[in-house]
C-alpha positions in Angstrom: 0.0 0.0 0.0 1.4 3.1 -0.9 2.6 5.8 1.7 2.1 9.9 1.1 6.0 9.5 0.6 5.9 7.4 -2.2 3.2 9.3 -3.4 5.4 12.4 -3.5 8.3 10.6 -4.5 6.1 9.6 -8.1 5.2 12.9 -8.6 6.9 15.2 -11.1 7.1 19.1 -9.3 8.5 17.1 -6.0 12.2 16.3 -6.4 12.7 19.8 -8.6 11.8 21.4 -4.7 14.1 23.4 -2.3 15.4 20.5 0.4 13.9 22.8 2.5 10.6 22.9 1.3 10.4 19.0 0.9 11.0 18.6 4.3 7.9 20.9 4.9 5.4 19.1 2.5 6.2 15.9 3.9 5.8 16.7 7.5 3.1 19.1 6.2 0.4 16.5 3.9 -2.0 14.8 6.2 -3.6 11.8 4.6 -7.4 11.1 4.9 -9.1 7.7 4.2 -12.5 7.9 2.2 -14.3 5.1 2.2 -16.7 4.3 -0.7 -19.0 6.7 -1.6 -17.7 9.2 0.9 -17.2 12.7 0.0 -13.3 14.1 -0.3 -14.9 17.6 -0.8 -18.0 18.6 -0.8 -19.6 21.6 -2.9 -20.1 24.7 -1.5 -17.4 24.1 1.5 -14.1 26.2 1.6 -11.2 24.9 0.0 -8.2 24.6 2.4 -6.3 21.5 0.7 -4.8 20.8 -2.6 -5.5 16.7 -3.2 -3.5 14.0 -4.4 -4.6 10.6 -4.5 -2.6 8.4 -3.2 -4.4 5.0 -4.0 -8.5 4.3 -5.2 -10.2 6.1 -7.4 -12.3 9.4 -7.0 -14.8 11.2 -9.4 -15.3 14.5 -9.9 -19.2 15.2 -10.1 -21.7 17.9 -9.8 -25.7 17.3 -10.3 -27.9 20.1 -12.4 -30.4 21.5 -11.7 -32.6 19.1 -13.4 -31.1 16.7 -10.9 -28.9 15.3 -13.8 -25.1 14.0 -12.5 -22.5 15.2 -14.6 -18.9 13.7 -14.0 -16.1 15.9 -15.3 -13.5 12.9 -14.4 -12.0 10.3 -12.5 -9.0 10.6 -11.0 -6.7 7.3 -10.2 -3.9 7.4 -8.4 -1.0 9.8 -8.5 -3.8 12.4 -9.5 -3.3 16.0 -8.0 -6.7 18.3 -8.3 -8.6 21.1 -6.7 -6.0 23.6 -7.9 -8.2 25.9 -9.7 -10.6 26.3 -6.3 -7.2 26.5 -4.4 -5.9 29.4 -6.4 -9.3 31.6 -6.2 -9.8 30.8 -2.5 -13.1 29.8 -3.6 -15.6 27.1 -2.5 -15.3 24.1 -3.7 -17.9 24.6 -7.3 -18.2 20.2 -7.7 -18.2 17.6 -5.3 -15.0 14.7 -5.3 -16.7 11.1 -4.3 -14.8 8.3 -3.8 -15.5 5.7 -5.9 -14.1 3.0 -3.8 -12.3 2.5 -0.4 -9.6 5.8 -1.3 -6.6 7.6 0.7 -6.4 11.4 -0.2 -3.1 13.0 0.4 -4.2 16.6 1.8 -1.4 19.2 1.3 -2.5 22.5 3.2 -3.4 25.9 0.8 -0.4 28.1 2.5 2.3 25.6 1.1 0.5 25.2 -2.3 1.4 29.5 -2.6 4.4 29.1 -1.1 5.4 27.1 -3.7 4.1 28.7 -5.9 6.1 31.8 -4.7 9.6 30.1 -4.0 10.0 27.4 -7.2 10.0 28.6 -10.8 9.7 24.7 -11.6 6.7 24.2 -9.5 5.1 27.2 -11.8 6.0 25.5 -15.1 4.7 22.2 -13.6 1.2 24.0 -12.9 1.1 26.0 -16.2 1.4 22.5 -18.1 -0.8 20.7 -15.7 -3.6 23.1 -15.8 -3.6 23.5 -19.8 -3.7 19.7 -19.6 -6.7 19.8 -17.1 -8.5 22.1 -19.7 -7.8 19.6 -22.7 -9.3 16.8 -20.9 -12.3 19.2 -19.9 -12.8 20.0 -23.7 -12.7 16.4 -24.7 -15.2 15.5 -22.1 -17.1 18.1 -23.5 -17.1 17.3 -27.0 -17.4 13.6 -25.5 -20.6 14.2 -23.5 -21.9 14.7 -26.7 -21.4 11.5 -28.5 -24.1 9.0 -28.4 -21.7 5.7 -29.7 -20.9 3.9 -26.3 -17.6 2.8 -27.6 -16.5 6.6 -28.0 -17.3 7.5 -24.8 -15.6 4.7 -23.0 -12.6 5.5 -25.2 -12.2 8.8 -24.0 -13.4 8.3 -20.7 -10.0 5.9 -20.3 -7.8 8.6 -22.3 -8.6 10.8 -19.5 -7.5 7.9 -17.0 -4.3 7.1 -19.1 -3.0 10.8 -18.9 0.5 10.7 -18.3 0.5 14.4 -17.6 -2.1 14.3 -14.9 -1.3 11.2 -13.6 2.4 10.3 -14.2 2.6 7.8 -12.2 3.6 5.8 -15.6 1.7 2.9 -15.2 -0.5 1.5 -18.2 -2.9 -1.0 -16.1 -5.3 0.0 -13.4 -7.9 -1.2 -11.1 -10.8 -0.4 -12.9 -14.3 -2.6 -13.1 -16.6 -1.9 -15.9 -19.7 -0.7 -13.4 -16.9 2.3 -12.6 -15.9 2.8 -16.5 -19.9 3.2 -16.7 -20.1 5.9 -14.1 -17.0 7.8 -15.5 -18.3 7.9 -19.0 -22.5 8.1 -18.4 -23.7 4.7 -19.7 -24.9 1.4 -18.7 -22.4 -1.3 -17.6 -23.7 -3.8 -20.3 -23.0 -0.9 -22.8 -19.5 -0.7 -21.7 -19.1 -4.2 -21.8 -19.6 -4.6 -25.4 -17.1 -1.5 -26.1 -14.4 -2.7 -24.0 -14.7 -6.0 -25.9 -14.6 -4.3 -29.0 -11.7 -2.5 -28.3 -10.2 -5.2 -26.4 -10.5 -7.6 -30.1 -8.4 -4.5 -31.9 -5.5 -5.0 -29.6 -5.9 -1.8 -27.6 -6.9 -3.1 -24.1 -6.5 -6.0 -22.2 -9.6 -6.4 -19.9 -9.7 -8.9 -16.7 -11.3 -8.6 -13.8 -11.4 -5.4 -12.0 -8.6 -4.6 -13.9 -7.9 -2.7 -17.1 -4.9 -2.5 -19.5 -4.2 0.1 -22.6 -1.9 -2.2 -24.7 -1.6 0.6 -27.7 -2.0 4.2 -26.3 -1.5 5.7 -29.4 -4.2 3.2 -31.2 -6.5 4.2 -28.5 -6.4 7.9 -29.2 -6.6 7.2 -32.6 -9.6 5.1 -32.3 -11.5 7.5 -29.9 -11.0 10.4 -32.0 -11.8 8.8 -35.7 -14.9 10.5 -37.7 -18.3 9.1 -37.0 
């Protein structure tokens, strides 16, 4: 089981730190357990954390309001999020749900700025990673939109497989189809037959509870291909 060290350790704007300011974040980030179902944040309540997810797997949802649930993403581990609200010291504007049994890494707002402030790195890091954040928002957009089932899983697990947002490197996750269904908005029986039809062009492996992208590159060719 993976520690808040390790976590850090994985994580690209970490080691490019002052010694000094390592020292603080690890004896700084507090690490919460969210069972399934629970809430990491809750909309409407202040923001005083920047989140990485140190292992699980936590959605990003909100709910109109014609009661419809709308989930901007999932976020696996090695995941960092809530920047946006943490720069505005805003409310939180979405709710983050874990999806299953989950450990949060919670590294106080006053560090987040004083990184900011003290490490150029740590600046170029968050440039990139929010200009990522917004790709993955337009795609889920432009995704939301498409009615074939296999399209929507694809990018759903694009977003998953982002090496920028979540560079922990790894190309297999735990991930069942019932969860690929409440990341991309359709029924687990729909997903089932897209997975398999990816799985039979060599671009996922699929067991149980488990998923892996065998051709990256395939896959974003296959999720982005005219209708």
């Amino acid at each position: 089981m993976k520690t808040t060290d390790e976590l850090l350790l994985t994580t690209p704007w970490f080691p490019t730190l002052t010694q000094e300011l390592q020292n603080q974040i690890s004896q700084s980030v507090s690490l919460r357990v969210v069972e399934a179902d629970g809430y990491v944040c809750r909309r409407g309540e202040p923001s005083r954390c920047w989140f990485g997810v140190v292992d699980g797997l936590v959605k990003v949802c909100n709910t109109s309001s014609e009661g419809r649930l709308m989930t901007f993403a999932g976020l696996p581990p090695g995941a960092w999020f809530g920047e946006g609200t943490v720069l505005k010291g805003d409310r939180w504007h979405y709710d983050a749900i874990a999806l299953r049994a989950s450990r949060v890494a919670c590294l106080p707002s006053a560090l987040f700025f004083r990184m900011l402030e003290e490490s150029i790195p740590f600046n170029r890091f968050m440039l990139e990673h929010v200009n990522e954040r917004l790709g993955q928002l337009m795609a889920m957009v432009q995704s939301d939109r498409l009615t074939e089932p296999a399209l929507r899983v694809a990018n759903c697990l694009l977003a998953m497989f982002n090496p920028r947002l979540y560079p922990l490197g790894k190309t297999e996750i735990p991930l069942t189809q019932e969860e690929i269904g409440y990341l991309s908005g359709i029924t687990r029986q729909k997903v089932n037959l897209a997975v398999r039809q990816m799985e039979a062009l060599g671009l996922l492996n699929v067991s149980y509870g488990r998923v892996m992208v065998t051709d990256l590159h395939g896959l974003r060719l296959f999720a982005t291909r005219p209708l």
